[in-house]
N, C-alpha and C positions, 0 to 999 in steps of 0.2 A: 418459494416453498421452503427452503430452507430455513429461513427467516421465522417464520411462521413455527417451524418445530423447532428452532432452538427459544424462541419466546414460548411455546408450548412445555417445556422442557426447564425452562426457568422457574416459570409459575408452579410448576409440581414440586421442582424443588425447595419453593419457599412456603409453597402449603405443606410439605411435609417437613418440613422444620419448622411451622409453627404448632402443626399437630404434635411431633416431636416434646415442644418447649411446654406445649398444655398438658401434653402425658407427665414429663418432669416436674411439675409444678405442681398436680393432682398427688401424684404417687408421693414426694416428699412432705406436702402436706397430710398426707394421709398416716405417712410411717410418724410422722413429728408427736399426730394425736396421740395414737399408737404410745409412741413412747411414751408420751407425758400421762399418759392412763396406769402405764405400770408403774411412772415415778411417786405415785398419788401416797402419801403415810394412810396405810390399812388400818393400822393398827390406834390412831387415834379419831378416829371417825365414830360417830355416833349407829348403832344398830343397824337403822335403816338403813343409814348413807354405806353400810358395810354390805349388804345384801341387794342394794343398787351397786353397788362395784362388783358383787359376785356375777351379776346377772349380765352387766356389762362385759364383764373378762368372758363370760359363757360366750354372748354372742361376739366378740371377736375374736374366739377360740373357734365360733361356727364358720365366721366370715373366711377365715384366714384357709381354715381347711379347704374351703369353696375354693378359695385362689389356689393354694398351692396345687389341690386336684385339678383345676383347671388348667392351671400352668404345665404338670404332668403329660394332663392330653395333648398339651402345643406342642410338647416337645416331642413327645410321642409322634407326631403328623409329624412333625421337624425330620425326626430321624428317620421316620419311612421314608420321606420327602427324598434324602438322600440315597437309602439303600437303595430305591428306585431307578433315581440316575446313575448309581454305579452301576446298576445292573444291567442296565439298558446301553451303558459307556462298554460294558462288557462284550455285551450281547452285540455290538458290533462291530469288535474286531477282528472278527472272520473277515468282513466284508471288506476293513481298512486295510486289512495284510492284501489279501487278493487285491484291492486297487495298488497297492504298491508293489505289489511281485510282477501283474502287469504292465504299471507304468516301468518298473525298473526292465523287465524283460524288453520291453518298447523300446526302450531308451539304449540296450546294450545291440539289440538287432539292429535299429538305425544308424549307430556309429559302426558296431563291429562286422558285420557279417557286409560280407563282399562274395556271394557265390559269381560261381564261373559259370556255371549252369542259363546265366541271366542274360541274357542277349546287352552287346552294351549301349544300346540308345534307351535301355531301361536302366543302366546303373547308374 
């Protein structure tokens, strides 16, 4: 069984590094175009080819926005994601102090307390 989930365990981590390597590979080809689109001389192109570059800047001036708001909301989930967990990490250390005030009470009555009260074939 063991076997089984650490080859279980392998597999996922080599699909998500190859998912990983296709995200790197998309995303820098993508930023590459990107750049090479603002490297383009504006200024000596011809009319049209000038008003196909406006229309292209336009739409990756739309796209970008798309991502970056999207990116936004991830992050936005992201940091709920966490205030969540602290708060919930919060929300139970009443209950962690009380396990430990009882364990430590447990723990001081077992070694310390010696009443006399206690008949001794129970001490």
């Amino acid at each position: 069984m063991q076997q089984v989930l650490n080859e279980v365990s392998q597999v996922a981590q080599r699909l998500a590094g190859v998912i990983w390597q296709v995200l790197q590979f998309i995303w820098n080809w993508s930023f590459g175009q990107v750049v090479k689109m603002f490297q383009m001389p504006f200024n000596n192109l011809p009319l049209w080819k000038q008003v196909l570059f406006v229309i292209v800047i336009a739409a990756l001036a739309y796209f970008l926005y798309k991502v970056a708001k999207d990116l936004l909301k991830a992050v936005q989930s992201v940091l709920g994601a966490i205030v969540g967990l602290i708060s919930a990490l919060i929300a139970m250390l009443p209950q962690i102090v009380y396990a430990g005030l009882i364990a430590f009470g447990g723990a001081w009555i077992i070694t310390n307390l010696n009443p006399a009260w206690i008949p001794i074939a129970l001490r």
